[in-house]
C-alpha positions in Angstrom: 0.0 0.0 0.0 1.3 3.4 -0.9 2.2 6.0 1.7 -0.6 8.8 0.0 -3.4 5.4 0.4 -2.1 5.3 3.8 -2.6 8.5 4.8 -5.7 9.2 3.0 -7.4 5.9 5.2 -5.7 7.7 8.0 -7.4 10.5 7.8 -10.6 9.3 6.5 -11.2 7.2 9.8 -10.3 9.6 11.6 -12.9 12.1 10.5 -15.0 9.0 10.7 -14.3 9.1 14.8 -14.7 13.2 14.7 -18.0 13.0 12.8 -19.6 10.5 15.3 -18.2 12.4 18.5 -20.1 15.7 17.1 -23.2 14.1 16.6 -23.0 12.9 20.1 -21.5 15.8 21.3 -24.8 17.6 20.1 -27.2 15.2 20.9 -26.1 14.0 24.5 -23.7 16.7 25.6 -19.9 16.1 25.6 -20.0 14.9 29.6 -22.8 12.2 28.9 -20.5 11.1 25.7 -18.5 7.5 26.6 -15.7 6.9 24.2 -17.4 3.4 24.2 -20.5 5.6 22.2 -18.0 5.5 19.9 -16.9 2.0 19.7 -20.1 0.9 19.4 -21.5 3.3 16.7 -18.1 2.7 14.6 -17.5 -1.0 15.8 -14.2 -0.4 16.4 -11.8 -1.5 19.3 -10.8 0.8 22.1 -7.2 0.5 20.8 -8.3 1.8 17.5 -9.7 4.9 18.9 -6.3 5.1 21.0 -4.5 4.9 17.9 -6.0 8.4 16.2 -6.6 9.9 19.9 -5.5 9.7 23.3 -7.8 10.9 25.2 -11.6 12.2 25.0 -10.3 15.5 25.2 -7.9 15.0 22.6 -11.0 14.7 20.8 -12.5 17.4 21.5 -9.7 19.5 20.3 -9.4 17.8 17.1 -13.1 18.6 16.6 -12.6 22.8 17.8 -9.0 22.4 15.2 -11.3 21.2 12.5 -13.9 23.5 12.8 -11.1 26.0 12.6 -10.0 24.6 9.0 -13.5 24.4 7.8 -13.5 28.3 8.8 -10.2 28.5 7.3 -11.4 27.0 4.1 -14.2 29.5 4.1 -12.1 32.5 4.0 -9.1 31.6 1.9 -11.3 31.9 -1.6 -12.8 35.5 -0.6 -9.1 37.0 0.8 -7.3 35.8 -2.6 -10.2 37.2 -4.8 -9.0 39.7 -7.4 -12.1 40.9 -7.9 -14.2 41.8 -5.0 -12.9 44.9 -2.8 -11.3 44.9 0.3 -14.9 46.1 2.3 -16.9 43.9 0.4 -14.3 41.0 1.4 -14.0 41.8 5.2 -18.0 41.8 4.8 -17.9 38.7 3.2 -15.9 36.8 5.5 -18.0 37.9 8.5 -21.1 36.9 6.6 -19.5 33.7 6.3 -18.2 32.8 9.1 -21.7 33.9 11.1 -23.3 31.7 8.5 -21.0 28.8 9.0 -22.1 28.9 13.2 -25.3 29.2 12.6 -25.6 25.9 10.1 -24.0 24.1 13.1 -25.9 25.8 15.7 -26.6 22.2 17.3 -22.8 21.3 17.6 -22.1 25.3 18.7 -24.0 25.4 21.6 -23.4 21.7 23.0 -19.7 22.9 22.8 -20.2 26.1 24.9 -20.5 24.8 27.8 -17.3 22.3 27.9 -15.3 24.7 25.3 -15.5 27.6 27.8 -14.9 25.7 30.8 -11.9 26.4 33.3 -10.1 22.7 32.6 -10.2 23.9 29.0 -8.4 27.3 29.4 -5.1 26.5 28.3 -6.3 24.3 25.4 -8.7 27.6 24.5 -5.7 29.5 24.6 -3.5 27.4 22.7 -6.3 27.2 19.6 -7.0 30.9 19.6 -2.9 31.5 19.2 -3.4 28.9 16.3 -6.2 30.4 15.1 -4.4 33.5 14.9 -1.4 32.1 13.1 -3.8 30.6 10.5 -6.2 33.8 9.9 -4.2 36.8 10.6 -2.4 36.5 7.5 -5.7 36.7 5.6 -6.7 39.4 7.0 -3.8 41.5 6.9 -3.8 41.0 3.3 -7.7 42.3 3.2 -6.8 45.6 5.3 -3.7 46.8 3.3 -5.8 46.1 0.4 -8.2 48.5 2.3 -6.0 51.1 2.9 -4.4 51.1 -0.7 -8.0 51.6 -1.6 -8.7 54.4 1.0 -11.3 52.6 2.5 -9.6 52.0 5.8 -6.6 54.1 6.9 -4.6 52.3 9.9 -1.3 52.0 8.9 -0.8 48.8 10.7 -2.5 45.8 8.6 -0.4 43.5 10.8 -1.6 44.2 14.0 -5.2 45.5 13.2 -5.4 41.8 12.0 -4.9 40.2 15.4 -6.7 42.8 17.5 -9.6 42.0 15.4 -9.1 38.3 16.2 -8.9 39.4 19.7 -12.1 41.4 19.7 -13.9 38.6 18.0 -12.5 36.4 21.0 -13.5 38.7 23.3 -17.2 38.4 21.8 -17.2 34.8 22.2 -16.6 35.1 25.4 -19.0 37.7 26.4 -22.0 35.9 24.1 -21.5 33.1 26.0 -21.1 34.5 29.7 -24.8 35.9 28.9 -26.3 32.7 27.4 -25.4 30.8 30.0 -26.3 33.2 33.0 -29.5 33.2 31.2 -30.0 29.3 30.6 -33.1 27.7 30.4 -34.2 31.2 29.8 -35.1 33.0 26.5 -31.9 35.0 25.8 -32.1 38.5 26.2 -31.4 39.2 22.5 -31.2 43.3 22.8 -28.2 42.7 24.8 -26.7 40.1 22.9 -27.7 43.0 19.7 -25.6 45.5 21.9 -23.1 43.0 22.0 -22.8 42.7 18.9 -23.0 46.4 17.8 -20.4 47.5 20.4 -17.9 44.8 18.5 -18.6 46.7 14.7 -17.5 49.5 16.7 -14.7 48.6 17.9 -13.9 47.1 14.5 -14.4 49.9 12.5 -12.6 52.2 14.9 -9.7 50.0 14.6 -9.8 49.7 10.7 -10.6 53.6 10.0 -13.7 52.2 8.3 -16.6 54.7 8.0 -18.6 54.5 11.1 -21.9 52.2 10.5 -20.0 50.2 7.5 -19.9 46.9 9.6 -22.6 47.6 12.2 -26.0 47.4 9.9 -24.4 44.2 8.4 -23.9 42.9 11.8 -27.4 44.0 12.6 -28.8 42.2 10.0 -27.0 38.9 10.8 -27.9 39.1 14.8 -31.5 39.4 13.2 -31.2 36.1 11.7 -29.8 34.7 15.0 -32.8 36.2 17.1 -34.6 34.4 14.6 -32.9 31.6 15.3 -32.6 31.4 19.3 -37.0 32.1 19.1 
């Protein structure tokens, strides 16, 4: 067998493993999920599963470092488009990305609760630096394509990227610090709106943008979420 058959096999079982775990995951919570679920659903031995991961939490971090790529792969055709301006692209790749949670709302909001978790904080930390490493690129290229259009005027592509990536963090965190104060409640959606709107600030204060640019396309997006969370 050649070494590409290998490694395609490899990875296809693998995925195999991943794409059971999320449906578990979503349907009976990450802590109510037995790695002998899995077993059973794959018929597979527990060595097997050993052999692609070595724990259940290793498992979970292959599943957050995938949904990263998928992400990844999301963005990479918009930020190399010679056609489409800079604006429309950073638009784009919000629009996106929002899009891409809310297909998988299921799998996002089983993974709050574990994801955000103190025994997860270095693991967090350690995907959002790679997370970084893998997007900030993109977007730098975006804002100094920005700038040499005179749409946004910082002078530091570079570093606007990651503090972007850290504001969006930052809205993670706080999006989820309210839904679960609030759970088993209907979420208070004006705040989670403010939320939101406060970030586009923030954004387009760090771009240079024209203020209300990002914040009526973020409005319309957290419209579709309110929809969704009803």
């Amino acid at each position: 067998m050649t070494r590409s058959v290998k490694v395609h096999e490899y990875a296809e079982k693998r995925n195999a493993i991943l794409d059971v775990a999320a449906r578990y995951i979503t349907t009976k919570g990450y802590e109510q999920m037995t790695t002998q679920d899995i077993l059973e659903a794959l018929q597979i031995s527990r060595g097997a599963f050993y052999h692609y991961f070595e724990s259940k939490q290793a498992l979970l971090m292959a599943l957050v470092e995938r949904i990263g790529e998928q992400a990844e792969q999301l963005v990479l055709p918009i930020a190399s488009s010679r056609e489409m301006a800079a604006q429309d692209k950073l638009l784009r790749v919000f629009a996106v990305l929002n899009q891409h949670k809310q297909e998988n709302l299921d799998l996002v909001f089983a993974f709050m609760r574990v994801w955000y978790a103190d025994e997860n904080a270095l693991f967090r930390q350690k995907l959002y630096l790679a997370r970084v490493k893998r997007l900030a690129p993109w977007l730098s290229q975006i804002i100094q394509q920005g700038t040499d259009e005179g749409v946004f005027t910082t002078p530091y592509p570079d570093q606007s990227a990651r503090m972007i990536l850290s504001i969006i963090e930052d809205l993670g965190y706080a999006t989820v610090e309210l839904l679960l104060a609030e759970e088993g409640e209907h979420p208070d959606i004006s705040r989670l709106v403010q939320l939101g709107e406060a970030t586009a600030d923030a954004l387009e204060r760090v771009l240079g943008m024209k203020p209300g640019c990002l914040r009526q396309s973020w409005s319309e997006d957290f419209s579709r979420w309110q929809a969704l969370l009803a």
